[in-house]
N, C-alpha and C positions, 0 to 999 in steps of 0.2 A: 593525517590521512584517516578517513573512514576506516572506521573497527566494528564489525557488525556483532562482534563479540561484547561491547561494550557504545550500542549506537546512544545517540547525544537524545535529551528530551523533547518531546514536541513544546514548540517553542509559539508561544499562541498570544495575541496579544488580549483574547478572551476567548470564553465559552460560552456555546450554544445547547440549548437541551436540558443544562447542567446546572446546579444551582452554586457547586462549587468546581475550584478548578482538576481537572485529572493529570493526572500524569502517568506516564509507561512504569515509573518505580514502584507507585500504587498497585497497581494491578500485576506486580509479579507475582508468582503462583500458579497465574490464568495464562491459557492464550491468550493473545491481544490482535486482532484485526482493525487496522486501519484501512479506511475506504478515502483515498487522494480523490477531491474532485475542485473544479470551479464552474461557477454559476454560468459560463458563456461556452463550456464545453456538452456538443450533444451527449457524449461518449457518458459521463458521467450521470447524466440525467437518464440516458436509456439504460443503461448499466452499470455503473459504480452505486449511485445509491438506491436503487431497489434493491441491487445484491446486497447489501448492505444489510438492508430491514429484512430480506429475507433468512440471511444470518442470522440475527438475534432474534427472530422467530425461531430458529431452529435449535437453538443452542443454551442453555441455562447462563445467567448471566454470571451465577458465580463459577464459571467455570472457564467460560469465552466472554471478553468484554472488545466489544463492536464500536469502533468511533469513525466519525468524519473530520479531516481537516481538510478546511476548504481553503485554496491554496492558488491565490489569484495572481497572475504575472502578468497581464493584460489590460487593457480599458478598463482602468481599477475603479472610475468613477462611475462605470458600471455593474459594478460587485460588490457595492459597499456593505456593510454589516447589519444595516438596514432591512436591504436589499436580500441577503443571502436569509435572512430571519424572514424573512416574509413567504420567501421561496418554503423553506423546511415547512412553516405552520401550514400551505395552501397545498402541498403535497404528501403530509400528514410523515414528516420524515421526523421519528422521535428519538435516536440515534445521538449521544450526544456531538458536539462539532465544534472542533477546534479554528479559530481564526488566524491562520498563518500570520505571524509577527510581520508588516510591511519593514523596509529598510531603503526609505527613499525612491531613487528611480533604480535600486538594485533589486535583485530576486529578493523574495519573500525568506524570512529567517530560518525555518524549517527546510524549507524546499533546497537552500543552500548548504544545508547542515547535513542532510542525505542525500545530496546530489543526484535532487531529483529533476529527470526528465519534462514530466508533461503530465497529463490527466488526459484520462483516468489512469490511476494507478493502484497498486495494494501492498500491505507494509504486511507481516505475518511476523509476531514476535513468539516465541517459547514462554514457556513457566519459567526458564531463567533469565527472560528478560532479552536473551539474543534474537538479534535478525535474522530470519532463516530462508524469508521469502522476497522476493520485489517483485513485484507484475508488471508490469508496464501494457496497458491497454486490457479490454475486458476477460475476464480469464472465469471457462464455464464453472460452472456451478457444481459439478461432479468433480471436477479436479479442486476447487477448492474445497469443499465437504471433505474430499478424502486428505487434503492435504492440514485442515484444520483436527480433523480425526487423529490424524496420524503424529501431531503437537500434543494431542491432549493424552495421548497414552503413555508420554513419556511423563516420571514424575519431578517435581521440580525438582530433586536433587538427585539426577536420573545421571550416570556417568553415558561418557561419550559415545563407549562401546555402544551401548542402547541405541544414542540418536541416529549413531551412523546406521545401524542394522535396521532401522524403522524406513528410516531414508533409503537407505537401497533399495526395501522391498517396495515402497512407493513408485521407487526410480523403474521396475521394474513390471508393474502392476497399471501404472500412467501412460499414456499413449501421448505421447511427443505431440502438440500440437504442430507446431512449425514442422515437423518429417511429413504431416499429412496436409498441411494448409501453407505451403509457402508463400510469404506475403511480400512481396517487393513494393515499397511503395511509389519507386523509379522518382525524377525530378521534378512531377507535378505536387507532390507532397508538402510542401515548404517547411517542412518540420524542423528543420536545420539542427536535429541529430541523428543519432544511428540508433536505430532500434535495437541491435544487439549490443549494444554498451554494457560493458564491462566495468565496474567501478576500481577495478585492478585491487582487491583485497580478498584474495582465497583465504582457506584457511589453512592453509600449509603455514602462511607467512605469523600465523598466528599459533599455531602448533594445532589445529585442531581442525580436522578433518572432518566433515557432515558427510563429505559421500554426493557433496552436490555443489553448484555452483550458486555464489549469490548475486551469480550480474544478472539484470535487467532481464525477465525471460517475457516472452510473448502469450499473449492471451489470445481472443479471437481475431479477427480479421477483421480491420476498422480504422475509421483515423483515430490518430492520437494529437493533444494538443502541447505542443511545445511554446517555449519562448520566441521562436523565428517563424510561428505558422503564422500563413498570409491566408487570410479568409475569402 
């Protein structure tokens, strides 16, 4: 079962940007923001990966370290490695970028291992290394900012009491996208899941309570690309 207390490494069969390879164990200490995209989703090219670079514009890198894995389930022989290097240097994306491990005609290695939905998406790790975020679809720029703000003030060996009290005041300071923007995407969607997916791992069951939930929450208003979207 998914442990977001303890989530699994990005699982890559190489890197882009990078001269050597990263990993999430590396970079504990820092937040860590992952920007989920693939090369044949608009969602990511209008929104995952600018936010992305405008991120690590924003943010010291020893402090926040900003990656892409591009994370292809589709017309793979249109997303080759090539293919997705050509895209990064011709849109000046200097971010580094993880290449989802393939696995035959099954999901890509990573995308299996966080059971993940679709693209765009955004992964938000702590200075200890736990999951504290999932996006699923473009999520503004103010709510991340404040949500990356609010990672970095905790210190890595920051007790719980703290994450939880930073987290409620977020919880409370955030304005609920979904309470103001409900998005139905009704049967022409072909997305063949559910947007509010739940990866059925709170932290009750892990003894540790954030104060929040870590299923699948929504971003702006937009399609998202799953494995059953029909184009």
């Amino acid at each position: 079962m998914f442990n977001p207390e303890r989530p699994p490494e990005i699982i890559a069969q190489r890197w882009l940007n990078s001269d050597t390879k990263r990993t999430l164990k590396a970079e504990k200490g820092k937040v860590v923001v992952v920007a989920v995209w693939q090369l044949l989703c608009p969602g990511s090219q209008k929104f995952g990966l600018p936010q992305a670079m405008r991120l690590r514009g924003a943010f010291d890198e020893s402090e926040v370290a900003v990656f892409g894995l591009h994370m292809p389930f589709e017309r793979l022989e249109e997303q080759t490695p090539e293919k997705v290097e050509a895209y990064l240097q011709e849109n000046g994306v200097t971010i580094p970028v993880a290449l989802d491990k393939p696995n035959g005609t099954e999901l890509p290695e990573t995308m299996k291992a966080y059971e993940l939905q679709g693209t765009p998406a955004l992964l938000l790790f702590d200075r200890q290394g736990r999951l504290r975020r999932h996006y699923l679809g473009a999520v503004d720029d103010f709510r991340l900012g404040a949500e990356v703000m609010g990672l970095l003030i905790e210190d890595k060996d920051s007790p719980r009491e703290m994450s939880i009290a930073i987290e409620r005041k977020l919880a409370a300071a955030l304005v609920d996208p979904e309470a103001h923007h409900h998005h139905d995407h009704g049967d022409g969607c072909g997305c063949g899941h559910d947007h509010s997916h739940d990866h059925g791992h709170d932290h009750h069951d892990h003894h540790h309570d954030h104060g929040h939930d870590h299923g699948i929450a929504h971003g702006l208003p937009g399609h998202v690309h799953g494995p059953d979207c029909k184009h």
